[in-house]
C-alpha positions as CSV (number, residue, x, y, z in Angstrom):
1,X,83.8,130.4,166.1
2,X,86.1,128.1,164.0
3,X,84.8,124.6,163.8
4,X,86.8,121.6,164.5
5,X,87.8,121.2,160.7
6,X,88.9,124.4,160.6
7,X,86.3,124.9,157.9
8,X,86.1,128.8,158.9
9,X,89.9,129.3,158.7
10,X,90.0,127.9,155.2
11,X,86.8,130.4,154.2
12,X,88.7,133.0,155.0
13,X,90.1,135.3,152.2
14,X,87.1,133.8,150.2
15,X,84.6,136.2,151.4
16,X,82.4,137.1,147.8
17,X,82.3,140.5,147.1
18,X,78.7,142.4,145.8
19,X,77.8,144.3,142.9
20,X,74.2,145.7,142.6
21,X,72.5,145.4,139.7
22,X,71.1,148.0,137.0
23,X,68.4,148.9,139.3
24,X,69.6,147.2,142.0
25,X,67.3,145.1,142.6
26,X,69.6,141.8,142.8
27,X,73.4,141.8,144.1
28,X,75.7,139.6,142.1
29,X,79.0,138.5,144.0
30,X,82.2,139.0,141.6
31,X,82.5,135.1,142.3
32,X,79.2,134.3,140.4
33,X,80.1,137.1,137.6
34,X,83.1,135.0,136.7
35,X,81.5,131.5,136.7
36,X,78.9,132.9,134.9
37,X,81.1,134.7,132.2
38,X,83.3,131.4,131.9
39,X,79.9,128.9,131.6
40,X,78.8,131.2,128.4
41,X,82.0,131.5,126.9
42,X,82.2,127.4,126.9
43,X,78.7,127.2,125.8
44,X,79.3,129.4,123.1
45,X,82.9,128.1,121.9
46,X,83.2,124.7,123.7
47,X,86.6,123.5,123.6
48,X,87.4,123.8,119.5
49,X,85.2,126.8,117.4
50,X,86.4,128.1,114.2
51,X,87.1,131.6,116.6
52,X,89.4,129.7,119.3
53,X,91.5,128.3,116.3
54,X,91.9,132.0,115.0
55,X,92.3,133.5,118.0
56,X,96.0,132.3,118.0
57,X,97.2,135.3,119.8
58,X,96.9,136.6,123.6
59,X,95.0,139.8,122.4
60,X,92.5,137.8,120.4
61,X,91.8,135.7,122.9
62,X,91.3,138.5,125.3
63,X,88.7,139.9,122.3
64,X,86.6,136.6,122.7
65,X,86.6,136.9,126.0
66,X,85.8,140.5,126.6
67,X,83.1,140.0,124.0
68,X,81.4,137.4,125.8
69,X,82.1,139.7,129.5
70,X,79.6,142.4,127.7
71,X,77.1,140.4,126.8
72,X,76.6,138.6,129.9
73,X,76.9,141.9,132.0
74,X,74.3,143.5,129.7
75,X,72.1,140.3,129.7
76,X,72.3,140.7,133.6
77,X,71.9,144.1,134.0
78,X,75.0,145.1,135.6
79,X,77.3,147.9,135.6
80,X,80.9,147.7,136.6
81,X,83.4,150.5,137.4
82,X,86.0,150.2,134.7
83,X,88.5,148.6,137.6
84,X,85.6,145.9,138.5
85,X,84.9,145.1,134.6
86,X,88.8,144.9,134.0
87,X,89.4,142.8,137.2
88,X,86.1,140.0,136.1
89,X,88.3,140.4,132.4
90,X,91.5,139.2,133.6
91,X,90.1,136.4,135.7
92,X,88.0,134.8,133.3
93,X,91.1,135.2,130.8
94,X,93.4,133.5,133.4
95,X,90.9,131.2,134.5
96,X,90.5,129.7,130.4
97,X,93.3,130.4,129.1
98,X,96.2,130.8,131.9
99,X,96.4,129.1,135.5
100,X,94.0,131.3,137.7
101,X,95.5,132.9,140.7
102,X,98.9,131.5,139.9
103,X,99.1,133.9,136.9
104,X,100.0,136.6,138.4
105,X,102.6,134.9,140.9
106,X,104.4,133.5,137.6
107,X,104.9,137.5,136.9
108,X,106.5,138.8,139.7
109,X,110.2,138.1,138.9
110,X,111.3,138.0,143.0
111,X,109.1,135.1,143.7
112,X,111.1,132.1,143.4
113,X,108.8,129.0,144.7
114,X,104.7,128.3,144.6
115,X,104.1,126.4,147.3
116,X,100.7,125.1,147.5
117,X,99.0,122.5,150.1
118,X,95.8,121.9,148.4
119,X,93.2,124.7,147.6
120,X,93.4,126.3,151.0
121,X,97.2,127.4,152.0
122,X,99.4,129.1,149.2
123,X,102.7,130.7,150.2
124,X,105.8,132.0,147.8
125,X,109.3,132.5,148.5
126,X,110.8,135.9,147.3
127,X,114.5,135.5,145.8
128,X,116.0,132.5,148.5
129,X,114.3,133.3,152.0
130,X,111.4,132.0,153.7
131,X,108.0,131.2,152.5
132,X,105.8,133.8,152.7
133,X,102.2,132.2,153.5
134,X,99.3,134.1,151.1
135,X,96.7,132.2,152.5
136,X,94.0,130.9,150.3
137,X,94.1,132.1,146.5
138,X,91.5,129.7,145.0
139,X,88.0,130.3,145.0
140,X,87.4,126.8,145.7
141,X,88.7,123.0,145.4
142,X,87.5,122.1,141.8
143,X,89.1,125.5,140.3
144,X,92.6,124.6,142.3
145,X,92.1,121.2,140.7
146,X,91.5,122.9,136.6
147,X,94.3,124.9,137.6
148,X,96.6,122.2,138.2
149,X,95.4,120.0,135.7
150,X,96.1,122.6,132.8
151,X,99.5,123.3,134.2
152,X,100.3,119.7,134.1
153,X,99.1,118.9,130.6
154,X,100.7,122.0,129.2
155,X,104.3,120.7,130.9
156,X,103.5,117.2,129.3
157,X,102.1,115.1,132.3
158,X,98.4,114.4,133.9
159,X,97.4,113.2,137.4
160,X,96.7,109.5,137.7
161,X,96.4,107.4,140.8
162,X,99.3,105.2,139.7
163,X,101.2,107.9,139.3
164,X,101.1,110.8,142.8
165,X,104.3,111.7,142.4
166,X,105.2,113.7,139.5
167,X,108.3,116.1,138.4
168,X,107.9,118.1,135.6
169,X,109.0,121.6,133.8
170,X,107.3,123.7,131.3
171,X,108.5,127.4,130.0
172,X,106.4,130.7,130.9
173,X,107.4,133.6,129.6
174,X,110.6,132.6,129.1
175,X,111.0,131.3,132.5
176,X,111.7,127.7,133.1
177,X,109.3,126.1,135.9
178,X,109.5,123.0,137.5
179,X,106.5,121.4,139.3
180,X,107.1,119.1,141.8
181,X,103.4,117.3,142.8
182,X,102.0,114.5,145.4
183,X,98.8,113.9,144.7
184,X,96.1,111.1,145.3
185,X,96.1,107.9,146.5
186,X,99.3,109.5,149.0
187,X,97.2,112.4,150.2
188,X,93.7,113.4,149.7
189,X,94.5,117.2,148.0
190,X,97.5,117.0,145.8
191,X,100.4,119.2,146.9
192,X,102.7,121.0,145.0
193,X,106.4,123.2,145.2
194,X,106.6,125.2,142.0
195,X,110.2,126.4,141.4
196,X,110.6,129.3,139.1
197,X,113.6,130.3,137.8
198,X,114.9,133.9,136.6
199,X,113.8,134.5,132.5
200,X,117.5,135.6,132.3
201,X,120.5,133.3,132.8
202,X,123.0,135.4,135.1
203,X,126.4,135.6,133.6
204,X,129.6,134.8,135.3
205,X,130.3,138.6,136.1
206,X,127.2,139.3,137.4
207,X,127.8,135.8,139.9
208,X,130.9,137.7,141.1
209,X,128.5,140.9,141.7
210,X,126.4,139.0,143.5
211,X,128.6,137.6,145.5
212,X,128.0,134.0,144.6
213,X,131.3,133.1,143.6
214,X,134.3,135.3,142.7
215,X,136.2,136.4,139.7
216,X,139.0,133.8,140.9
217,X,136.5,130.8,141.4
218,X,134.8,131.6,138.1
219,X,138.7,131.4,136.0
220,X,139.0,127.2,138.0
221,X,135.7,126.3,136.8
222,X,135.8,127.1,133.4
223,X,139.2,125.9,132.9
224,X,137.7,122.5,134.8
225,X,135.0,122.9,132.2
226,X,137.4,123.1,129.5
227,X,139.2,120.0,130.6
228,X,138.1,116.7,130.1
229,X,137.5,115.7,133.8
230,X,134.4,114.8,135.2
231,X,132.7,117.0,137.3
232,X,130.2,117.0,140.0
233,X,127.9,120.0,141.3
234,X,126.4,119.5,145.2
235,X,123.7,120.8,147.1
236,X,120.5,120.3,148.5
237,X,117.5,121.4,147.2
238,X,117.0,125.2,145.8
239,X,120.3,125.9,146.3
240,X,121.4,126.7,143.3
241,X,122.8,123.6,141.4
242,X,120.7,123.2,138.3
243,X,121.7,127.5,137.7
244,X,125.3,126.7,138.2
245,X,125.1,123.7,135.9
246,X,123.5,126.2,133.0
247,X,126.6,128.4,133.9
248,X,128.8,125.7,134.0
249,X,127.7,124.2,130.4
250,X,128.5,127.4,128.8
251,X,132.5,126.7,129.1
252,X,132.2,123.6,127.5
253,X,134.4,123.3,124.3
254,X,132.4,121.2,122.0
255,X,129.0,121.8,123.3
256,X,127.3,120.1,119.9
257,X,128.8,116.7,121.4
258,X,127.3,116.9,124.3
259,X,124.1,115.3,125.2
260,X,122.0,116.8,128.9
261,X,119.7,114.4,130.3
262,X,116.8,116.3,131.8
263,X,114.2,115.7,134.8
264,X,112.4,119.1,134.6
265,X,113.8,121.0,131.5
266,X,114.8,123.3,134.2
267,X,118.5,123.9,132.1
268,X,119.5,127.3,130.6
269,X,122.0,125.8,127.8
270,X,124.2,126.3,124.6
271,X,122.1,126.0,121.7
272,X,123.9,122.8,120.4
273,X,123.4,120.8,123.3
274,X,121.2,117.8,123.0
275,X,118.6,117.5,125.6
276,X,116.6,114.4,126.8
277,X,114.1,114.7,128.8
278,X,112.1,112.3,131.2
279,X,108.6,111.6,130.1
280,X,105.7,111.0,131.8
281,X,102.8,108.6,130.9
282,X,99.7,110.1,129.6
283,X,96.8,108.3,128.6
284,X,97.6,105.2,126.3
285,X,101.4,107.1,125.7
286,X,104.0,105.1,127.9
287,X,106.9,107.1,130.0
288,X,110.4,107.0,129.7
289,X,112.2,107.6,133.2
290,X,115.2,109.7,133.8
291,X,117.6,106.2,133.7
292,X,116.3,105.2,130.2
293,X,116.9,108.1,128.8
294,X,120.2,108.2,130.4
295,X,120.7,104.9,128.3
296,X,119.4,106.2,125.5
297,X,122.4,109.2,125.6
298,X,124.8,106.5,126.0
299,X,123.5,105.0,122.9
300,X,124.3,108.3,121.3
301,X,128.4,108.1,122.3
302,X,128.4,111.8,123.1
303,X,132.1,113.3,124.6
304,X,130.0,114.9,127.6
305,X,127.1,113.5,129.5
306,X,125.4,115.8,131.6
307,X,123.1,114.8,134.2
308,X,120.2,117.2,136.0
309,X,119.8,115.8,138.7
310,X,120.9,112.6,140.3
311,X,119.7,111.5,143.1
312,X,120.6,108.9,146.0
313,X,116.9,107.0,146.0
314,X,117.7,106.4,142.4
315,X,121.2,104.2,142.0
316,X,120.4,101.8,139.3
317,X,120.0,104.6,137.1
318,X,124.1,105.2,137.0
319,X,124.9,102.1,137.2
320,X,125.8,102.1,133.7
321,X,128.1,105.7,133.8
322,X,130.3,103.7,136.0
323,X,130.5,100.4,134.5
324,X,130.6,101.3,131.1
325,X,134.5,101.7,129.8
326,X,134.0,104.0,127.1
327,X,131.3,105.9,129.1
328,X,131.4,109.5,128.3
329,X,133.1,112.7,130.6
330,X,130.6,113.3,132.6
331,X,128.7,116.6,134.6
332,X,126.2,115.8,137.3
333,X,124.3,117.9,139.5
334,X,123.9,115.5,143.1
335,X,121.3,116.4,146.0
336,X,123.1,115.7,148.6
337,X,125.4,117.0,151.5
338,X,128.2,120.0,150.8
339,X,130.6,118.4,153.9
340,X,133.3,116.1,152.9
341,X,132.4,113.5,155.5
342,X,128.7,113.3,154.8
343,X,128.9,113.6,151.2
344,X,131.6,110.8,150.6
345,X,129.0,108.5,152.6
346,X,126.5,109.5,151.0
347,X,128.3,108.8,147.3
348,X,129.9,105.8,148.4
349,X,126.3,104.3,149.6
350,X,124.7,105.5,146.0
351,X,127.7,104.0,143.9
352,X,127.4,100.4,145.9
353,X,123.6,100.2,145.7
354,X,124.5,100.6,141.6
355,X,125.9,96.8,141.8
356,X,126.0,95.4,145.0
357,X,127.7,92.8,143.9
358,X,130.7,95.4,142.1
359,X,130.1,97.7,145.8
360,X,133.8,99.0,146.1
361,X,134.9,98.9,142.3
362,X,131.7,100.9,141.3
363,X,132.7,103.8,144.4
364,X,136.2,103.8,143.3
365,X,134.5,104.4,139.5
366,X,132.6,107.3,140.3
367,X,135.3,108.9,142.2
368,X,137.1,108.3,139.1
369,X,134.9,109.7,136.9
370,X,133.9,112.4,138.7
371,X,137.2,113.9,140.7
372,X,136.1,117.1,140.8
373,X,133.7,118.2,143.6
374,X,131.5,122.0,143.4
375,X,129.9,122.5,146.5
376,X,127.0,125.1,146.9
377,X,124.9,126.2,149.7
378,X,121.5,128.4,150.8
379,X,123.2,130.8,153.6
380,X,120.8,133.1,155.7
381,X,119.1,133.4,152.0
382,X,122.2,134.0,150.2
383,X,123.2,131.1,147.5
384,X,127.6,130.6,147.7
385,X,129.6,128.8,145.9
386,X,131.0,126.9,148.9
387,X,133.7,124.5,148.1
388,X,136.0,123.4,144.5
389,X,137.7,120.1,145.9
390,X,139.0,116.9,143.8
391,X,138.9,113.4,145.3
392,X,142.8,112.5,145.4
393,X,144.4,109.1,146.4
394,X,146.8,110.5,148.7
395,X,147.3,107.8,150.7
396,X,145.6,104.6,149.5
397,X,145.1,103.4,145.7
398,X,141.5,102.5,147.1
399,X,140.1,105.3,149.3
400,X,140.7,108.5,148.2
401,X,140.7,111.6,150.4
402,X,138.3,114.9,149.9
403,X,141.1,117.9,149.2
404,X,139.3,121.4,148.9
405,X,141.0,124.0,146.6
406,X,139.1,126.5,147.5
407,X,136.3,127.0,150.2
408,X,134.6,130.2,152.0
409,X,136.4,130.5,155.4
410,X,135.3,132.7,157.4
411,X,132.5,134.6,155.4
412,X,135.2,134.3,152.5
413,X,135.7,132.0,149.5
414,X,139.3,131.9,149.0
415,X,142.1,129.0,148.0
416,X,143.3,126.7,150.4
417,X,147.0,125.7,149.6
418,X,146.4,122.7,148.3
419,X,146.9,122.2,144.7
420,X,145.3,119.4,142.1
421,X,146.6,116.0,141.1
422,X,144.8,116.2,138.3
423,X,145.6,118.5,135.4
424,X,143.8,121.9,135.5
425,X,145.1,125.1,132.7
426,X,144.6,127.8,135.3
427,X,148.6,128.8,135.0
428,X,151.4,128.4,137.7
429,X,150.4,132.2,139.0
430,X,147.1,131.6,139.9
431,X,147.8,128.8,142.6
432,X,149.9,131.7,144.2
C-alpha cells in the first residue's frame, strides 16, 4: 500500500540488490558495497594525497579506485561475477570522480535534456520530443545533492540560499551543458533542466539535410551575416536559437572584432571570438551578471556584439545597446514569440521598460538596430527555421511594420514576394 507521502512510489526502483558472501554467511546489498568502497577510498586518500595529484588521468584514477574495490571485497569476503565487480567499479568511479547516475545520460548523444525534480523523478528528452520519465536514478537524497553540488562547482557556481536560481554551462566531453537550477529557500529539493547539446556543431549543409532550413535560406543569412545589420534570432526555449546563433557566427567577416556575451557558455564559435561570460558568486568571490558584462563588451568597442540570450524579465540590461550612439552591430538571440503580432509586443514592452522615461525612442532604437528578424520553432519535434523578416517603416517613420522574406507555408519554407529595404548581397536572381 502506498502511503499518503507517496513514500512507497519514490522507493521504487531503489530496491537493494544481494550478494552472498565468501561462505555466505552474510548478504551484502550492491548499495552498501559502494558506500563502503567510496568511505575507504576517502579515508585512505581524503580529498588531496600525493596519488590523487598523480593520478591526472581517467585511467589512473580508475587504478586508485579499483585498487581500493579489491581490498575492500577481499576484506569482506566477497566474490563478484566479473559484470557485478565491473558494475560496483564504474559506480564508485562516477560517484568520486564524475556525477553518479547522470554519467551515463551525459553519454548517450540522443538525449538532449536532464530533467530532474529532486532525488526521486528523473526523465530525459531524446533529440526534440517529449520527456521520457526514468523514474528514480539516485540511491538517495544526499548522493542527488553531491551530485549536484560537484556539477555546479565544476561549471563555476555553488548553491546558496540567496542565490536558488542559477544558470550555468560547463563542457563534457566536448559537449557544452547548460544547467538551469531552483533550489532552496524557493522549493524544498532543488530542481533542475540540464540541456545538452550535440559534441559536433552541424554545418549549414547538413541543416538543409535535416531539413531545418534550406540551401536558399542558408545563402540570406550569411549574406545578412556578412552585412553590417543587426540581427535578431527568436524562439522559445529549446528550440534551437543558441545552435543557430553558433551557425550564424561562423559567417561573420571579422570575427576577431567581435565580442559574445555569454549566460551558459552554451556557444559553438570562431576561434577569435571574444567571449564574456556571466559569473556567479562563490564564497567570498562576487558575481558579475549577464548586464555587466554586457557593459564591460561595450567598454571594449568591438564591431559586433553578440548577445546569448536576452530576455524580456531582464530590460535594463540593454538599455545601453540602444542608447548608446556608437553602440556596436549587434546579434541577439530573444526568448520570445515567432508571430509578428506577439513578438512586436513583446519587443516593444522590453525596449520601454529599458527607459521609461525614453519608452518610444528606445522601441524605435531596437527596431533600428536590429531590422532583421530569424524566427525558429519546435514542430511535432522537428526544429524549423520558421521566418527571415525585417522591420520596415512602410507606412509611418515611427511604427514600423513586420515584412517576412521568407516563411514555411504550408509544411514549406519558401520566399514571400516581398523584398528588403535594407541592403542585402544575395544578387537580383535570387529574389526571383
Amino acid at each position: 500500500m502506498q502511503s499518503d507521502d507517496g513514500s512507497s512510489k519514490a522507493a521504487k526502483g531503489r530496491e537493494p540488490r544481494f550478494v552472498p558472501g565468501q561462505m555466505g554467511r552474510r548478504l551484502y546489498s550492491m548499495a552498501a558495497l559502494v558506500e563502503r568502497i567510496e568511505a575507504a577510498f576517502i579515508e585512505e586518500h581524503g580529498l588531496d594525497s600525493p596519488e590523487l595529484r598523480e593520478a591526472d588521468t581517467p585511467a589512473k584514477r580508475l587504478k586508485l579506485v579499483l585498487a581500493t574495490a579489491e581490498y575492500v571485497l577481499a576484506v569482506e569476503s566477497v566474490q563478484l561475477r566479473a559484470n557485478e565487480r565491473a558494475d560496483v567499479v564504474s559506480r564508485v568511479y562516477s560517484n568520486l570522480f564524475g556525477y553518479g547516475p547522470l554519467d551515463a545520460l551525459f553519454l548517450d548523444e540522443r538525449i538532449t535534456t536532464i530533467s530532474l525534480e529532486g532525488a526521486e523523478r528523473a526523465a530525459v528528452r531524446y533529440g526534440h520530443g517529449d520527456l521520457t520519465s526514468l523514474g528514480t536514478i539516485f540511491q538517495d537524497t544526499a548522493q542527488f545533492q553531491r551530485v549536484l553540488k560537484r556539477l555546479l562547482l565544476d561549471a563555476g557556481a555553488e548553491l546558496r540560499d540567496d542565490q536558488p536560481y542559477i544558470e550555468v554551462g560547463l563542457t563534457l566531453d566536448d559537449r557544452p551543458v547548460c544547467v538551469n537550477l531552483v533550489g532552496p529557500p524557493v522549493v524544498i529539493q532543488p530542481s533542475a533542466d540540464i540541456r545538452v547539446h550535440s559534441p559536433i556543431l552541424p554545418t549549414p549543409e547538413k541543416l538543409v539535410e535535416t531539413g531545418f532550413w534550406t540551401a536558399q535560406a542558408a545563402e540570406l543569412l550569411a549574406a545578412l551575416m556578412q552585412s553590417s545589420h543587426g540581427v535578431l534570432v527568436v524562439g522559445e526555449a529549446e528550440s534551437g536559437k543558441t545552435t543557430l546563433l553558433s551557425v550564424l557566427a561562423r559567417w561573420l567577416p571579422q570575427p576577431a572584432q567581435a565580442i559574445a556575451v555569454e549566460r551558459a557558455g552554451e556557444l559553438r564559435l570562431p576561434q577569435d571570438v571574444q567571449r564574456l561570460r556571466v559569473r556567479w558568486p562563490v564564497g567570498d568571490q562576487p558575481g558579475l551578471s549577464f548586464g555587466e558584462q554586457i557593459g564591460n563588451a561595450l567598454a571594449q568597442q568591438p564591431a559586433v556584439l553578440l548577445l546569448d540570450e536576452v530576455r524580456s524579465d531582464e530590460p535594463l540590461t540593454i538599455a545601453p545597446l540602444l542608447q548608446d550612439d556608437n553602440a556596436p552591430r549587434q546579434v541577439w538571440s530573444f526568448r520570445g514569440p515567432i508571430f509578428d503580432k506577439r513578438l512586436q509586443s513583446a519587443l516593444g514592452m522590453l525596449a520601454r521598460r529599458a527607459d521609461f522615461g525614453q519608452g518610444e525612442e528606445m522601441v524605435r532604437a531596437l527596431y533600428q538596430r536590429l531590422p532583421f528578424v530569424v524566427t525558429v520553432n519546435n514542430l511535432n519535434g522537428t526544429l524549423r527555421l520558421w521566418s527571415v523578416g525585417e522591420w520596415q517603416f512602410k507606412h509611418s517613420p515611427d511604427y514600423p511594420t513586420y515584412v517576412p522574406l521568407m516563411r514555411v507555408e504550408n509544411g514549406v519554407l519558401r520566399l514571400t514576394g516581398e523584398r528588403p529595404a535594407r541592403e542585402v548581397a544575395v544578387g537580383e536572381k535570387f529574389w526571383g
